[in-house]
C-alpha positions as MATLAB code, in Angstrom:
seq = 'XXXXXXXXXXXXXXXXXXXXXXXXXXXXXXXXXXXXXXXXXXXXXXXXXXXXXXXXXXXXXXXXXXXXXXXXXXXXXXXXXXXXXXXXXXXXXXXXXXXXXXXXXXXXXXXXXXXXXXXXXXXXXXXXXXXXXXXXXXXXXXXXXXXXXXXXXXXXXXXXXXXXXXXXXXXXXXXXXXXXXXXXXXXXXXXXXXXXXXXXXXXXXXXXXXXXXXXXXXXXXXXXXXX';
ca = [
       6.864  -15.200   12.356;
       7.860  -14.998   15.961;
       6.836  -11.624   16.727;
       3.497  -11.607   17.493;
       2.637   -7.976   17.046;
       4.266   -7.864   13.296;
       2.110  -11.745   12.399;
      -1.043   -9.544   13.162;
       0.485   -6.350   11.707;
       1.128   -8.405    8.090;
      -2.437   -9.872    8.903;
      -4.247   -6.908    9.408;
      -2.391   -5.278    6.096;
      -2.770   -8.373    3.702;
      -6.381   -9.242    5.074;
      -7.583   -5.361    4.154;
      -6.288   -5.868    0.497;
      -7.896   -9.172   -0.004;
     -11.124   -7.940    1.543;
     -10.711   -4.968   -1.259;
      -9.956   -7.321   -3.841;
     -13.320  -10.224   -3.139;
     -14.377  -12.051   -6.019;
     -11.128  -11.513   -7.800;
      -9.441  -14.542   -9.519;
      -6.464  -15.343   -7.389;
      -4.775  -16.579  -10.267;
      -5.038  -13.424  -12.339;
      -3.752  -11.369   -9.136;
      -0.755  -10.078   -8.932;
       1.445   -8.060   -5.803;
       3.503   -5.648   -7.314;
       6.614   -5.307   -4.888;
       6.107   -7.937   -3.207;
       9.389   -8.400   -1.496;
      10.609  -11.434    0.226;
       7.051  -12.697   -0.510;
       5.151  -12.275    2.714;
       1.525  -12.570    1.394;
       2.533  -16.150    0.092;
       3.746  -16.877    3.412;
       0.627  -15.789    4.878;
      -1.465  -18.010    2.588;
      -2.391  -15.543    0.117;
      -2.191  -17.461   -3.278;
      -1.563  -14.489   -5.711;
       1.135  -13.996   -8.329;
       4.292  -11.866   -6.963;
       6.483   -9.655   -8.413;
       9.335   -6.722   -7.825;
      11.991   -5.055   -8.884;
      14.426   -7.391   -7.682;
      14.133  -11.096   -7.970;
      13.915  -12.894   -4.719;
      13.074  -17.124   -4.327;
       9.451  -16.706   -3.997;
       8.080  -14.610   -6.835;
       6.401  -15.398  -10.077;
       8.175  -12.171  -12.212;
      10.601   -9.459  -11.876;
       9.427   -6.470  -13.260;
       9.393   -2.216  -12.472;
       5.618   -0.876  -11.244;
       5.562    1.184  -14.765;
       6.428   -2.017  -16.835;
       3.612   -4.432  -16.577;
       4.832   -7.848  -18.458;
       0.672   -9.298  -18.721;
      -1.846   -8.996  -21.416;
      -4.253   -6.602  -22.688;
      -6.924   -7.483  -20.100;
      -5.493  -10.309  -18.710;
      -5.636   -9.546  -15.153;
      -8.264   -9.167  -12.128;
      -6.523   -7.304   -9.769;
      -2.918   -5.683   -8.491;
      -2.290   -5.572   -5.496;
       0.227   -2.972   -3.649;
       1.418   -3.067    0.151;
       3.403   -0.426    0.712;
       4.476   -0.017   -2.632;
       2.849    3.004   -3.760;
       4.785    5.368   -2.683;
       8.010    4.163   -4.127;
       6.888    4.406   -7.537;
       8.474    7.177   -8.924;
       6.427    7.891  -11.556;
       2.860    6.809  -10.730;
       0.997    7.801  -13.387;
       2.600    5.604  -15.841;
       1.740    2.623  -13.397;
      -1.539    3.856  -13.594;
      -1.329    3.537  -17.192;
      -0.141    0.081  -17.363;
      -2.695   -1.011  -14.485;
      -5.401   -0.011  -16.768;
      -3.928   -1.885  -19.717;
      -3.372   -4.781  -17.869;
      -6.837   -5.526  -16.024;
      -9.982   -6.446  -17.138;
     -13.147   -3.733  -17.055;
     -13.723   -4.257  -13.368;
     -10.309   -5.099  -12.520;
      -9.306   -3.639   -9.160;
      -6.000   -2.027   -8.109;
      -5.698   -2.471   -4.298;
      -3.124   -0.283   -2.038;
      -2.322    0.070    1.645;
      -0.317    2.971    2.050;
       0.651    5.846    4.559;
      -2.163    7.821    5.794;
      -2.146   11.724    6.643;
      -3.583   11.818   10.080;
      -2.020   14.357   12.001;
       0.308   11.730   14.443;
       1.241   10.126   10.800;
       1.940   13.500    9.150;
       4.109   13.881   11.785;
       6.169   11.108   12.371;
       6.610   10.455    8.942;
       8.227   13.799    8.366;
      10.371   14.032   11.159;
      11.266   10.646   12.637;
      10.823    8.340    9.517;
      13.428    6.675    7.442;
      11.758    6.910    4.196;
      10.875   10.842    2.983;
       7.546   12.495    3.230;
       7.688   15.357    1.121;
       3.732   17.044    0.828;
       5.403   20.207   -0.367;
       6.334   18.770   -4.240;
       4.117   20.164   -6.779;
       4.051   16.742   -8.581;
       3.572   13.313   -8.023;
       6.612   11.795   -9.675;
      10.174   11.849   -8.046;
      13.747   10.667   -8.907;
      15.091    7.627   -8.044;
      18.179    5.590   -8.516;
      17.307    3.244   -5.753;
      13.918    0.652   -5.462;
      13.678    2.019   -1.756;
      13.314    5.952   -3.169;
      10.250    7.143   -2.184;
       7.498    9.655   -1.400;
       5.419    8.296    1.331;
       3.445   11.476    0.935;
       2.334   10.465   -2.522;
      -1.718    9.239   -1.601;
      -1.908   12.384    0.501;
      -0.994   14.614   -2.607;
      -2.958   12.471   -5.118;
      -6.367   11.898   -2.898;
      -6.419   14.880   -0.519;
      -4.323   17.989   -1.995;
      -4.848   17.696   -5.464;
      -8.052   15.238   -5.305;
      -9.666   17.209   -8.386;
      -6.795   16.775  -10.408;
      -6.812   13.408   -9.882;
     -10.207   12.713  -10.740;
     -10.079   15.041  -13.779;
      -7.377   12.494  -14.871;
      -8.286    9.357  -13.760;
     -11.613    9.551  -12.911;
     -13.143    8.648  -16.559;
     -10.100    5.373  -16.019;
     -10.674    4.502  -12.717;
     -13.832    4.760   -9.605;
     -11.863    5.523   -6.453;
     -13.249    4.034   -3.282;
     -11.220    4.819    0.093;
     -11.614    1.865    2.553;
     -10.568    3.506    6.084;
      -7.512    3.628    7.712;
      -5.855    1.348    9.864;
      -3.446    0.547   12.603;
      -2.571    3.447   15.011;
       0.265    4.101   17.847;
       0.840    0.506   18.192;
       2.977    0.987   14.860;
       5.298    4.061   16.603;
       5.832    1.597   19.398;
       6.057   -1.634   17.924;
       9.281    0.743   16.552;
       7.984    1.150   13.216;
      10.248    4.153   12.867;
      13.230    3.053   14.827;
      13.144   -0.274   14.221;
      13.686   -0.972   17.758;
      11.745   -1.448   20.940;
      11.550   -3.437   24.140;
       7.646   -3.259   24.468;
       6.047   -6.885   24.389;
       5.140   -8.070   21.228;
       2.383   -9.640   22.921;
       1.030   -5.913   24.313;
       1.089   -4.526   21.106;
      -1.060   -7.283   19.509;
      -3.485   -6.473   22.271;
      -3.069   -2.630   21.320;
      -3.575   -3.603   17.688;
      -6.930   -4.845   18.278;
      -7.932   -2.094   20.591;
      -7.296    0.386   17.816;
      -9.108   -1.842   15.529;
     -12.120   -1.285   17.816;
     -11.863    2.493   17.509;
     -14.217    4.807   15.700;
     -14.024    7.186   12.263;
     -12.423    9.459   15.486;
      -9.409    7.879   15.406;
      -7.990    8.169   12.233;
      -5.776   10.896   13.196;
      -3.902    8.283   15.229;
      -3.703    5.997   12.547;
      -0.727    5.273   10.003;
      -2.201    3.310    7.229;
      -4.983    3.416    4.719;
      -6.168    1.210    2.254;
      -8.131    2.516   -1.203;
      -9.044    1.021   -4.367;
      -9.060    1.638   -7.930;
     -11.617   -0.019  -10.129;
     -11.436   -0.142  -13.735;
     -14.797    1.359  -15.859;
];
């Protein structure tokens, strides 16, 4: 990847899920929405799937249809793919069918800080919508999405959650990651002319920062492990 900035952005994303996921069979891992197939690129070695085939991935599957065995699986892994699943808790479901007692779900996802509340509402592409009283939306599109949906799910309605999942699944949060560097890098505009070489630099400054600097941050990453 020539852009410097977005090699340790992907880096930085992909190295927090695999840290979440240690000890966990690479071969009975698998990204769900995987995309192009970015983690395979960055030397990840885990199974990859999506919605929509591309060269690069194993399957071709929806989040809420899981094509693997009763138990068959270590982990799933999900970059950004969260919050386009329109109805979560039948992932959830599936997840728990799928993977072994133990088995991990992994997820880097939008974070709530205040900046990232924010900008996600009013300058974003994708919708951030912390008003919905559920967690499921309508889609007719793979690139629908909610990217409110952890913020609902782990903050607002946290005891619902757990009174739901909680007997399924052990939630551990991980922190939250990678700050204004994002906004400027042009994460929302997709454009910028600030050196791609700066914002590495930046990248690892916020990396440096304390618990205090969350509300600057965009990301988070949280897992799921199966009782």
């Amino acid at each position: 990847m020539s852009n410097p900035y977005l090699s340790a952005l992907y880096e930085t994303a992909y190295g927090s899920l695999s840290n979440a996921i240690s000890g966990c069979n690479p071969d009975a891992t698998v990204e769900v929405g995987s995309g192009s197939g970015l983690a395979t690129t960055l030397g990840f070695p885990w199974m990859t799937s999506d919605i929509s085939l591309a060269a690069q991935q194993t399957a071709q599957h929806a989040a809420q249809h899981l094509p693997y065995r009763n138990g068959s699986l270590d982990a799933l892994v999900l970059k950004d793919t969260w919050h386009h699943v329109p109805d979560i808790e039948s992932f959830l479901t599936e997840a728990h069918r799928v993977l072994r007692r133990g088995g991990v779900i992994a997820v880097f996802d939008p974070y709530w800080g205040w900046l990232a509340r924010f900008v996600y509402r009013y300058l974003h592409q994708e919708r951030w919508d912390a008003t919905t009283p559920q967690w499921s939306f309508g889609s007719n599109d793979p690139w629908d999405s909610n990217q409110a949906l952890t913020y609902l799910m782990l903050r607002r309605d946290r005891s619902a959650f757990m009174q739901r999942w909680g007997n399924r699944f052990a939630l551990e949060e991980l922190g939250a990651l990678v700050g204004p560097s994002f906004l400027l890098s042009g994460g929302v505009s997709r454009r910028t002319r600030i050196s791609g070489k700066l914002l590495k630099r930046l990248l690892a400054w916020e990396h440096r920062r304390g618990r205090w600097f969350d509300q600057f941050r965009f990301f988070h990453v949280f897992r799921l492990v199966k009782q």
